[in-house]
N, C-alpha and C positions, 0 to 999 in steps of 0.2 A: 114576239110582237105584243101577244096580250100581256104579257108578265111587263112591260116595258109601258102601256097604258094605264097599267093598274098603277104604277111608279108616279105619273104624271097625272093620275087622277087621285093619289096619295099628296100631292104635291100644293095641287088647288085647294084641297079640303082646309089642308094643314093652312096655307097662307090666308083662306076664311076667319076656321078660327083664330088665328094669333093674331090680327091683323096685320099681317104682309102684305095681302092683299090690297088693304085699304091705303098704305104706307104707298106703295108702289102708283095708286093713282094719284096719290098726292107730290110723287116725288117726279108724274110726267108732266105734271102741270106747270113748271117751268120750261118745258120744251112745247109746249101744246102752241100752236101757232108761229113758231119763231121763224125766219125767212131764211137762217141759213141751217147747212143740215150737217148734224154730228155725226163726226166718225166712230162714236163708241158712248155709247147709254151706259154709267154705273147705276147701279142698285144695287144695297146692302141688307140681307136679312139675319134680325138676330134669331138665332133654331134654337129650342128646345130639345135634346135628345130625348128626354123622357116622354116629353108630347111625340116625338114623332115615332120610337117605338110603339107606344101603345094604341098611334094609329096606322101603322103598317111595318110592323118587324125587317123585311129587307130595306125597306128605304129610309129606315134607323140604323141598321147595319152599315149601308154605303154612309151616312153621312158620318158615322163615328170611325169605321174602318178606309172610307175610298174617295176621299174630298173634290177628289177631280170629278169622278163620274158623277157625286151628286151635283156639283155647281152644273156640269153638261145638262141635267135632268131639268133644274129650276131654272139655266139658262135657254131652254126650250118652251118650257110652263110661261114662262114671263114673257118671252116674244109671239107666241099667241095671244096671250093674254092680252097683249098693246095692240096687235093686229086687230085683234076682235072685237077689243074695245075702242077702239081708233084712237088710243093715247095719244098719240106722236105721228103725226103726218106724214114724216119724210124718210122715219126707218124705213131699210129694205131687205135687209137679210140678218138672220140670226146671229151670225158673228157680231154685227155690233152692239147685240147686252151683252155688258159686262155686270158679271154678279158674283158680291161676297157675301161669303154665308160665315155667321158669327156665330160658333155654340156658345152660349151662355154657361154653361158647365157642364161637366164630364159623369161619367157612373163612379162613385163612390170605393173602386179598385183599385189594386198595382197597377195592374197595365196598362193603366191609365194617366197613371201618375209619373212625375219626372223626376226624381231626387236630383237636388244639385249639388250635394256631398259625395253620388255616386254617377260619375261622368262617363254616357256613354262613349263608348270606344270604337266603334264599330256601325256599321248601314243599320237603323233603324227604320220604321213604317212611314212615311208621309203621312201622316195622321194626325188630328187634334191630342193634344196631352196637358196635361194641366202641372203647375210650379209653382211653387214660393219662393220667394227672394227680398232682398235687401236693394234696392235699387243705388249703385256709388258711384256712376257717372253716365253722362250724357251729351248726348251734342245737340249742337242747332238746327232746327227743323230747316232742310235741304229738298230738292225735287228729285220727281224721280220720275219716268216715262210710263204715266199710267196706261197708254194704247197707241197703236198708229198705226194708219192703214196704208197699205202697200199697194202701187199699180201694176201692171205687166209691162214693161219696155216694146212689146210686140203689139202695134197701134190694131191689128186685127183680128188679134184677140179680145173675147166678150171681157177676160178682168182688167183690160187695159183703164175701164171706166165703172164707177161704181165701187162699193164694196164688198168686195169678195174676198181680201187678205188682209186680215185684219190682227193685229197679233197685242194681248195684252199682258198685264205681269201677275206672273205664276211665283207661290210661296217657293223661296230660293232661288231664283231665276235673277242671274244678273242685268245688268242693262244692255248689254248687247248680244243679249236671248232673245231681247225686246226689238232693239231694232239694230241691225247694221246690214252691208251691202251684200253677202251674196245667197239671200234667200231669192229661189225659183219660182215660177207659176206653176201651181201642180194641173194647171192643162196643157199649158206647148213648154213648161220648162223653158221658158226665156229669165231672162235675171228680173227680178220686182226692182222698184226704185220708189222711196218713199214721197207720198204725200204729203209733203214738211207743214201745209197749213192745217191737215187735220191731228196732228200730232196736239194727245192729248196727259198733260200733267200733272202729277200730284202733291203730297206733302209726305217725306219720310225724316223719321228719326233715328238714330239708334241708341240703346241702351246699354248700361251693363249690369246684369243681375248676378247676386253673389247668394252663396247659402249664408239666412243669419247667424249659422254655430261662427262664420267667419269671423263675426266683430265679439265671441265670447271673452274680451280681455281678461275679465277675473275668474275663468277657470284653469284649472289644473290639467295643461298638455303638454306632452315631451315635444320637444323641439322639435324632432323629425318627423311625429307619427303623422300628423293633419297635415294635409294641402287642398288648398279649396282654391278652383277657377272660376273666375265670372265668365256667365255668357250673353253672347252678344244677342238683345232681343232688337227685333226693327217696330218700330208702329209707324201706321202710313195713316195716313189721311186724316179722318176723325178722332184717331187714337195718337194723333202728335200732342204733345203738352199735357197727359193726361197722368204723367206721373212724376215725382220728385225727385232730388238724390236725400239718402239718407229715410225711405218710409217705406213702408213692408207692401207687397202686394200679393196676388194670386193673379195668376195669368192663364189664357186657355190660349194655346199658340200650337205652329206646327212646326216642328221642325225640319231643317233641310242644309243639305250638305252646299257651300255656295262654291263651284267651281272655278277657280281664278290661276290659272296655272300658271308656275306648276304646284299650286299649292290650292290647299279643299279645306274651305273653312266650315264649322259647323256654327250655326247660328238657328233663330226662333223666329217665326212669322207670329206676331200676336195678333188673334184673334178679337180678346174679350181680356178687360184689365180690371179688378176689382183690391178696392184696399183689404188688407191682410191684417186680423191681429190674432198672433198666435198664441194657443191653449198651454197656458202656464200660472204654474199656482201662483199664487199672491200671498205670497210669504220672501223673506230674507233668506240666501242661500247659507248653509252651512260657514261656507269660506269666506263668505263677506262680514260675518257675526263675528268668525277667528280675527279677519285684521284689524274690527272694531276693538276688541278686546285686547288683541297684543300693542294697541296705538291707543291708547288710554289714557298714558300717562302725559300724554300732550293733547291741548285743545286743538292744536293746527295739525297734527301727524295723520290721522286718517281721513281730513281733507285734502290735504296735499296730496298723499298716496294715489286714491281714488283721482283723483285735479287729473296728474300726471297719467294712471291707466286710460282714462277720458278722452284723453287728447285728441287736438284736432289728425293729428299725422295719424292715428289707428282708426278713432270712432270718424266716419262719414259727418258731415255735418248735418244735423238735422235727425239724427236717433240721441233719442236720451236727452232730449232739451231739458225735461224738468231736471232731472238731475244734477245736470251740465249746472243749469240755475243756479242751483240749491247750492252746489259747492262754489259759484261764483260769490256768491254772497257771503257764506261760511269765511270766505277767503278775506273779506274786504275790511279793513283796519279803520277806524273810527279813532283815531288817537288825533290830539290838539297841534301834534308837530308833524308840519310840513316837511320836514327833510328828515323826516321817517324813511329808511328802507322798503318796509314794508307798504306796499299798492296795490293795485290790481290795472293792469293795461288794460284795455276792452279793443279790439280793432272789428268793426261792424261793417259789413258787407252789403252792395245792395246795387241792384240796379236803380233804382228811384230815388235818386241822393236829396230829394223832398224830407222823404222819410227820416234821412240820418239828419240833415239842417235841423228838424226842430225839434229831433228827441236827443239824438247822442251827441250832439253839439249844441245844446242849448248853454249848456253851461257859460260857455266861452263868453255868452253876453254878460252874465252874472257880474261883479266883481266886490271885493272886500269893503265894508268888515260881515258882508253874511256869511254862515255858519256853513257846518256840514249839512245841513238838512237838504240846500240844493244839489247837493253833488249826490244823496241820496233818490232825490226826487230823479234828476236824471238818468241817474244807473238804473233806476225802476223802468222811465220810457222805455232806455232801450232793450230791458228787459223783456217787458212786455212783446215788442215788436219778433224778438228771438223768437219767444214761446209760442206766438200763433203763427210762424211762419215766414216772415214777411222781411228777417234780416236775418242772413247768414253770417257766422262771424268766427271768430275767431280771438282765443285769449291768451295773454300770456302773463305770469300771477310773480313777483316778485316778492319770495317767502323770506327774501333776510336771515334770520336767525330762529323763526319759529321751527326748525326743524330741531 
């Protein structure tokens, strides 16, 4: 019991200093006076492991090793903490803080770490673990049953009224972990039946993270040796829209086995998403010097080459823009005759067809006797638009004869 107060007076210290503490009075103050009363309080704290090691070693342990038992500890700390401070009027029982704890990052180890060149196989720890990836596809932010409390069907039972069944969503826990029909009262064991107007929702995404060596097009590997899978990350809530396809990141997430029978999928609860740029010289590699070299003898041969390595069907869209650029340009023919073979297609992408009217289609107003300089100025907009982000696209280069 004392080892378990020290835990929660580790707890308040920790949420002082970092401001958690201060976060959390600011974050009741939307419920402070409200007339009707929620069935499930979130709060999110981002933790330090290193802070909270060096302010009490086991309750740095459980939050790096035991994720559940610490959210139970700060889901404990925080419902006092409302009670005593009179955050919120109408809470009444501890089940409904809901509380996510975010590590900001991991200790600087293997075992800490996820390679996604080397795929686990097997039950690993429910624990934070930190990855890098190439983010290559994504879906639309979707909902997902952040909480909902449960009555007792037995009108003379005390959880017929109130909350006392409360159940919300756990890293890997499907939606009907969450809620369906034949959860019991754990005091007369009558069937629960859900409270459909406190039924509370959120935002989920899911992701696919792949290892970078995946998109290595101009390295030297045997056809059979490498197989790299993507895995499936989810972001809920705050962390929907927070990442792209096609850009590098580091992610602090927990993994967990998602049971949908009869089949166990292995997926990543992300924690904490931070962009990635990985430790690599800055220099030209060996192999790319060679095809320089042996494509010399033409001005167009190791643009095209590289054009085609590029491509959209291998590279994601959205890694390699400058370069992507560079050889689009390289590529584009300035000659006086129009019924040239040689062109460059551009097909630009976008949801905001604002954007594409007045850059990649301006031209179309244009019309003769002006020169190439518009069709330059043009290709430049939508250039520009590629490079910071803002139009996906897609090319396809008709070389005619310059090979």
């Amino acid at each position: 019991m004392d080892g378990l107060l020290s835990l929660k007076e580790a707890i308040i210290i920790y949420l002082d200093r970092s401001g958690g503490l201060s976060k959390l009075i600011e974050d009741c103050k939307v419920f402070k006076g409200a007339q009707q009363t929620e069935a499930v309080y979130r709060f999110s704290f981002d933790v330090n492991p290193s802070d909270v090691l060096e302010l009490n070693a086991t309750l740095g342990d459980c939050v790096l090793h035991d994720p559940v038992k610490a959210i139970s500890l700060f889901q404990s700390v925080c419902y006092l903490s409302i009670k005593t401070l009179s955050l919120i009027d109408h809470i009444e029982t501890e089940n409904q803080v809901n509380v996510v704890l975010k590590p900001t990052h991991l200790p600087p180890f293997p075992n800490y770490c996820l390679d996604l060149s080397e795929f686990p196989r097997g039950y690993g720890p429910m624990r934070p673990l930190a990855l890098e990836g190439l983010v290559i596809a994504m879906t639309r932010v979707t909902k997902y049953t952040q909480g909902a409390s449960f009555l007792c069907s037995e009108e003379k039972c005390p959880c017929s009224r109130g909350f006392h069944h409360i159940r919300v969503h756990a890293p890997g826990a499907t939606e009907s972990a969450t809620v369906r029909s034949d959860f019991t009262c754990f005091l007369c064991s009558s069937p629960l039946k859900e409270d459909m107007k406190s039924r509370v929702l959120g935002d989920k995404q899911l992701v696919e993270l792949i290892h970078v060596r995946a998109v290595d097009v101009l390295g030297v590997h045997d056809a059979d040796s490498l197989r790299y899978q993507s895995v499936t990350l989810f972001l809920r809530d705050e962390l929907c829209n927070s990442m792209r396809i096609g850009h590098l990141y580091r992610v602090v997430g927990i993994p967990a086995h998602v049971h949908q029978w009869p089949n166990v999928t292995w997926s990543v609860e992300a924690c904490s998403i931070q962009p990635w740029t990985p430790k690599c010289p800055c220099l030209v590699s060996s192999n790319f010097q060679s095809l320089q070299t042996a494509s010399a003898c033409s001005p167009w041969r190791f643009a095209a080459i590289v054009a085609n390595s590029f491509g959209s069907s291998v590279i994601p869209p959205g890694l390699y823009n400058t370069l992507k650029l560079g050889l689009l340009l390289s590529l584009v023919q300035t000659e006086d005759n129009p019924d040239s073979p040689n062109h460059l297609d551009v097909l630009a992408l976008n949801s905001d067809t604002l954007i594409i009217d007045r850059s990649g289609f301006f031209k179309c107003t244009w019309k003769q006797p002006y020169d190439n300089t518009v069709d330059w100025w043009c290709l430049g907009s939508v250039l520009y638009e590629m490079l910071y982000g803002l139009v996906s696209y897609k090319s396809t280069v008709n070389l005619g004869s310059c090979l």
